[in-house]
NUDRENVEX-265630 format. One record per residue (C-alpha): x, y, z; residue number from 0; chain; residue in three letters. Coordinates in nm, 3 decimals. Example, Ala and Ser with C-alpha at 12.3 -4.5 7.8 and 13.67 -1.06 7.14 Angstrom:
KOLMAR        u        v        w  pos  unit  code
KOLMAR    1.230   -0.450    0.780    0     A   ALA
KOLMAR    1.367   -0.106    0.714    1     A   SER
This chain:
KOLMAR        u        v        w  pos  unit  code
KOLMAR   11.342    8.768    7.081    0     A   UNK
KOLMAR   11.024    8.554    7.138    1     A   UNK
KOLMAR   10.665    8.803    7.128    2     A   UNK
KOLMAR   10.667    8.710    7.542    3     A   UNK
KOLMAR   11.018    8.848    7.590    4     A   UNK
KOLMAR   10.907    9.182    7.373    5     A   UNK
KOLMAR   10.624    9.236    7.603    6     A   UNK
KOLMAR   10.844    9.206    7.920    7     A   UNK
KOLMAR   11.062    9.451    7.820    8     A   UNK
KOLMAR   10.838    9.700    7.729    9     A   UNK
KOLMAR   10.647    9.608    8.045   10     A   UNK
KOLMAR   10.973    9.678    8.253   11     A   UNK
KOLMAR   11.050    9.962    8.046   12     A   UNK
KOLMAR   10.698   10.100    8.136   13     A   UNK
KOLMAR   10.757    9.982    8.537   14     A   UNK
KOLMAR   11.082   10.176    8.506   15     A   UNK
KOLMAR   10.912   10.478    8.364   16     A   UNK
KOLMAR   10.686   10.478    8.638   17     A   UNK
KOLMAR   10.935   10.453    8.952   18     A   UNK
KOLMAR   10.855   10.073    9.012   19     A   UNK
KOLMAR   11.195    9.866    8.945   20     A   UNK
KOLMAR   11.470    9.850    9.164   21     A   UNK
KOLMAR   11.813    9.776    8.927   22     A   UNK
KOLMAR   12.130    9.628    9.062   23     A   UNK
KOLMAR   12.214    9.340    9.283   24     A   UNK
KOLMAR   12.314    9.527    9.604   25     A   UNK
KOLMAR   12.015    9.799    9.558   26     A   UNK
KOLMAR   11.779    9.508    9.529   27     A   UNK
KOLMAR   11.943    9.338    9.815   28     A   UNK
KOLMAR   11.870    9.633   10.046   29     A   UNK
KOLMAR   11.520    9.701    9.895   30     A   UNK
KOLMAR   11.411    9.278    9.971   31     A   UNK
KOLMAR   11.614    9.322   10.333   32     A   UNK
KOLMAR   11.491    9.652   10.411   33     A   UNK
KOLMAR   11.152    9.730   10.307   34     A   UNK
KOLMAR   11.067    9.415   10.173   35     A   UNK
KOLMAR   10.832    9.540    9.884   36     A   UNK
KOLMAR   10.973    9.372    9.620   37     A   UNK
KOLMAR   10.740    9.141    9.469   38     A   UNK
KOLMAR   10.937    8.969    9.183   39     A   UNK
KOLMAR   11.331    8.927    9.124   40     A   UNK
KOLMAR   11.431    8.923    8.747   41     A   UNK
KOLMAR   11.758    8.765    8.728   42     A   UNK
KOLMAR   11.936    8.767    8.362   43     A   UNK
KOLMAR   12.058    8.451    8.226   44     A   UNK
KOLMAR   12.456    8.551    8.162   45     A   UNK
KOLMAR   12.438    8.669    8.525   46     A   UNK
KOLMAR   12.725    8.542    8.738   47     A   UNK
KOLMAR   12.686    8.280    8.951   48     A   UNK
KOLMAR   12.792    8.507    9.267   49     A   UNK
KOLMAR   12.497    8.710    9.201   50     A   UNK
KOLMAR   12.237    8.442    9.113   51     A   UNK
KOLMAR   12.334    8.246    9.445   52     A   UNK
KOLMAR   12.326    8.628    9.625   53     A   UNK
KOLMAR   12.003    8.715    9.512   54     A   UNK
KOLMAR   11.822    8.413    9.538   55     A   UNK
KOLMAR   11.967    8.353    9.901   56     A   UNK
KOLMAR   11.849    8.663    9.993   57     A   UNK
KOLMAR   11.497    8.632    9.838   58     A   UNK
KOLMAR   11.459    8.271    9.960   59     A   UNK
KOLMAR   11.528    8.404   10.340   60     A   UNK
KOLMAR   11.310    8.688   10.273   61     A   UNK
KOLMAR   11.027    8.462   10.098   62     A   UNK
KOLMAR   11.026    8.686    9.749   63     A   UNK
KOLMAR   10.969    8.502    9.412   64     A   UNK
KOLMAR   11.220    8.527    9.205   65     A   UNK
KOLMAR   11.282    8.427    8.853   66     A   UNK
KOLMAR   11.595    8.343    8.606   67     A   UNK
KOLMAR   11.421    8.509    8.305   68     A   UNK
KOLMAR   11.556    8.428    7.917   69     A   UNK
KOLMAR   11.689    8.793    7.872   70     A   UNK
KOLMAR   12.033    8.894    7.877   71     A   UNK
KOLMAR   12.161    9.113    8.071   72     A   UNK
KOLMAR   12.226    9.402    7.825   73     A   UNK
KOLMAR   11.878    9.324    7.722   74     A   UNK
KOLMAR   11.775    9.364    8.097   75     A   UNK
KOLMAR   11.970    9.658    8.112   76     A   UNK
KOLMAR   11.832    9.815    7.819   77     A   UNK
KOLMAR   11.481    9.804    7.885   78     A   UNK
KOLMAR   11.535   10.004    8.232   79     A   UNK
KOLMAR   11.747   10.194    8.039   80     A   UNK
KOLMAR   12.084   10.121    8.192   81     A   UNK
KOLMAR   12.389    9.918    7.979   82     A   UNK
KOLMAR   12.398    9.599    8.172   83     A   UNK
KOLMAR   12.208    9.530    8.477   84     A   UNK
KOLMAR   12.192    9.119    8.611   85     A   UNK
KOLMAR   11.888    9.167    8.798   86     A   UNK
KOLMAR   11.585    9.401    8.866   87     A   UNK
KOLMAR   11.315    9.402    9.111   88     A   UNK
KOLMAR   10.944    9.511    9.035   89     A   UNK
KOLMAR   10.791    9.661    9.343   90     A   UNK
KOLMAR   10.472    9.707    9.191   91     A   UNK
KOLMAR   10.136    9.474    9.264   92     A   UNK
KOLMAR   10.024    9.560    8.947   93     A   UNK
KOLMAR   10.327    9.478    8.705   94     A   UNK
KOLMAR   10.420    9.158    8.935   95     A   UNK
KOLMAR   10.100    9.062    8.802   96     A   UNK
KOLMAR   10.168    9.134    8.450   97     A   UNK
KOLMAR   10.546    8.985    8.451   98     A   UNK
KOLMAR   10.372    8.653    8.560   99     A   UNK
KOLMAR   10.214    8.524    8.256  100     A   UNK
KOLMAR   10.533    8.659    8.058  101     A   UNK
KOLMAR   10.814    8.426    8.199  102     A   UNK
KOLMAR   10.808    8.087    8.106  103     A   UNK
KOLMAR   10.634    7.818    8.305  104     A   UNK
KOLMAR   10.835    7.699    8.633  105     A   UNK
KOLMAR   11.053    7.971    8.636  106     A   UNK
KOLMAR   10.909    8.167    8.911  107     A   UNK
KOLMAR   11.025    8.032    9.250  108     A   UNK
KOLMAR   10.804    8.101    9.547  109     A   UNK
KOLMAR   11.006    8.030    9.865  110     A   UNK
KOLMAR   10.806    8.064   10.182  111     A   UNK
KOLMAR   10.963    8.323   10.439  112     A   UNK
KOLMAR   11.129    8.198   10.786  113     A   UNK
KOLMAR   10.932    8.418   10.993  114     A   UNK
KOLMAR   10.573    8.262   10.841  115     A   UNK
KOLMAR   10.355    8.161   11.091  116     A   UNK
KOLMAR   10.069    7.979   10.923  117     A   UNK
KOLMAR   10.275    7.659   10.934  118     A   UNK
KOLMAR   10.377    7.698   11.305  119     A   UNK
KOLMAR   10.329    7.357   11.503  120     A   UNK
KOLMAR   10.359    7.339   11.857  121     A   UNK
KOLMAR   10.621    7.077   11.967  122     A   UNK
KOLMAR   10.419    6.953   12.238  123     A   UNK
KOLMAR   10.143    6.660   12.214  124     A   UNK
KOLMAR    9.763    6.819   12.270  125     A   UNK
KOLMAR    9.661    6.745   12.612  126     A   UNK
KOLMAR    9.345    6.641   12.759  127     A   UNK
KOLMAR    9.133    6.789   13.058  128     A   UNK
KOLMAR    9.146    7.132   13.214  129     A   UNK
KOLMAR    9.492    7.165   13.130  130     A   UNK
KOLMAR    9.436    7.206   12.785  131     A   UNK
KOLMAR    9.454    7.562   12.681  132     A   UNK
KOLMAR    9.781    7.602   12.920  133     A   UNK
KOLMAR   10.063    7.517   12.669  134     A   UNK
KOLMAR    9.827    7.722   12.360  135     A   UNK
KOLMAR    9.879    8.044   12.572  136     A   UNK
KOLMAR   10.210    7.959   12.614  137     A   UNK
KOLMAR   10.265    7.903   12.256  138     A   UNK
KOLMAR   10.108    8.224   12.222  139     A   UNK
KOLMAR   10.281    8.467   12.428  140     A   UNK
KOLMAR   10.658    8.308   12.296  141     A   UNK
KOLMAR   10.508    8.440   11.969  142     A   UNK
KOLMAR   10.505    8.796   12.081  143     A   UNK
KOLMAR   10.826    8.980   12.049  144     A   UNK
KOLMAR   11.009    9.070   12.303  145     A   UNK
KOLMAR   11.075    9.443   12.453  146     A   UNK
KOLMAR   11.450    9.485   12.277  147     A   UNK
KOLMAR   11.326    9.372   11.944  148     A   UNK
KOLMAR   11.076    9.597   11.892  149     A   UNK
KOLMAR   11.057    9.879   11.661  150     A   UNK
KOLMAR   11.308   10.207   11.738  151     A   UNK
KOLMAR   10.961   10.377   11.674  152     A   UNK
KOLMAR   10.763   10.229   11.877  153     A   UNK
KOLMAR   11.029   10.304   12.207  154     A   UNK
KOLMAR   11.033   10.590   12.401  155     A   UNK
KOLMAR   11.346   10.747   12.553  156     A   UNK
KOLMAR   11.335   10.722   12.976  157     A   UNK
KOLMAR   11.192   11.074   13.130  158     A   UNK
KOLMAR   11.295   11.285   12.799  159     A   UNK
KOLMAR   11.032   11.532   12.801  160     A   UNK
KOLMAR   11.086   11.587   13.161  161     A   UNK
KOLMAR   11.320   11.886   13.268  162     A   UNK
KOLMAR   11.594   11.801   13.451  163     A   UNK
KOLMAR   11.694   11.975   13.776  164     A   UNK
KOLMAR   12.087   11.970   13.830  165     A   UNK
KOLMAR   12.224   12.152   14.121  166     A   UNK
KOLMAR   12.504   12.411   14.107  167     A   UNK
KOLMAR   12.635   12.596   14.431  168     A   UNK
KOLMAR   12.325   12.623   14.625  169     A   UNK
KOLMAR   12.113   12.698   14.301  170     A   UNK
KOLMAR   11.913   12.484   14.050  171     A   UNK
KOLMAR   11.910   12.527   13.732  172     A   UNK
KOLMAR   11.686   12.436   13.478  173     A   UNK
KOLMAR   11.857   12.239   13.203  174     A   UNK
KOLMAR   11.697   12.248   12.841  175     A   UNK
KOLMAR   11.334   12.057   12.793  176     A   UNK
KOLMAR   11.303   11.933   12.445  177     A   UNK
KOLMAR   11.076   12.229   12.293  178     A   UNK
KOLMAR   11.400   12.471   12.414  179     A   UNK
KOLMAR   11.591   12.291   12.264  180     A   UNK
KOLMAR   11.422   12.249   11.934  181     A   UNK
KOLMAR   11.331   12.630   11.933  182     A   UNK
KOLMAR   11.716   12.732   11.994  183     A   UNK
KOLMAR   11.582   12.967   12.284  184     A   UNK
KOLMAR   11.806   12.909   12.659  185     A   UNK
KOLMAR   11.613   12.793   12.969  186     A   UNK
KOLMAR   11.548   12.997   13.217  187     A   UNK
KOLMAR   11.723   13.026   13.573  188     A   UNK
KOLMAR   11.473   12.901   13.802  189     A   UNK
């Protein structure tokens, strides 16, 4: 092993230590798909071509660098102290910086994500006059997602902190509000 591929190691080892590598091609899958704080795949060089051409699709449609690095995979593996592992994911700011200057020159590949807008080009010509800013805003507001794709968060479930009133031979009852039904306790007859 070269002095560059020693320091990796150790540095991964240390990244591992400290909570900050995600091992395995599915886990690291999920982690670029789900969170998306990966900053850096590692990919061994006796990995499979399956799970080079998984990884790096996913990373390329997620915009993540990623890397074929000169370690094996049992050497991989060992330094995050599994037997074999293909690929690993740093999701630290900190080590991503220090893995740079450790992998050989050209290796890293920085795709650009989908969803980036700083190259967005309208497909209409500029116009002239007092027209002008009318296709921008339109441009503008297509940008903004719409109501069913935003987060589950961010909705709010129709009249749920409401009580409902149900009717029940001549009487109405009460039916559970939220904080009754967190507490366990029965609503009241009204």
């Amino acid at each position: 092993m070269t002095a560059d591929e020693t320091k990796l190691t150790g540095l991964l080892g240390i990244a591992m230590k400290a909570g900050r590598i995600v091992f395995g091609t599915d886990r690291l899958r999920d982690r670029i798909r789900g969170s998306g704080d990966v900053y850096i795949a590692l990919i061994a060089s006796d990995a499979s071509e399956n799970t080079v051409k998984r990884v790096s699709g996913c990373c390329s449609y997620y915009g993540t660098p990623y890397a074929v690095c000169r370690l094996t995979s049992e050497q991989l593996g060992g330094c995050v102290g599994k037997g074999v592992c293909a690929c690993v994911g740093v999701t630290d700011a900190r080590f991503y910086k220090g893995v740079l200057p450790l992998l050989p020159d050209g290796s890293v590949i920085r795709p650009k994500a989908e969803d980036d807008e700083d190259d967005y080009e309208p497909d209409y010509p500029p116009s002239e006059g007092k027209d002008a800013k009318a296709p921008e805003k339109a441009a503008e507001t297509s940008l903004k997602p719409e109501r069913s794709e935003r987060k589950r968060s961010e909705r709010k479930p129709k009249n749920f902190y409401k009580p409902k009133e149900r009717e029940s031979g001549g009487q109405k009852l009460n039916t559970r509000t939220r904080s009754d039904a967190t507490s366990g306790r029965r609503a009241k007859k009204a």
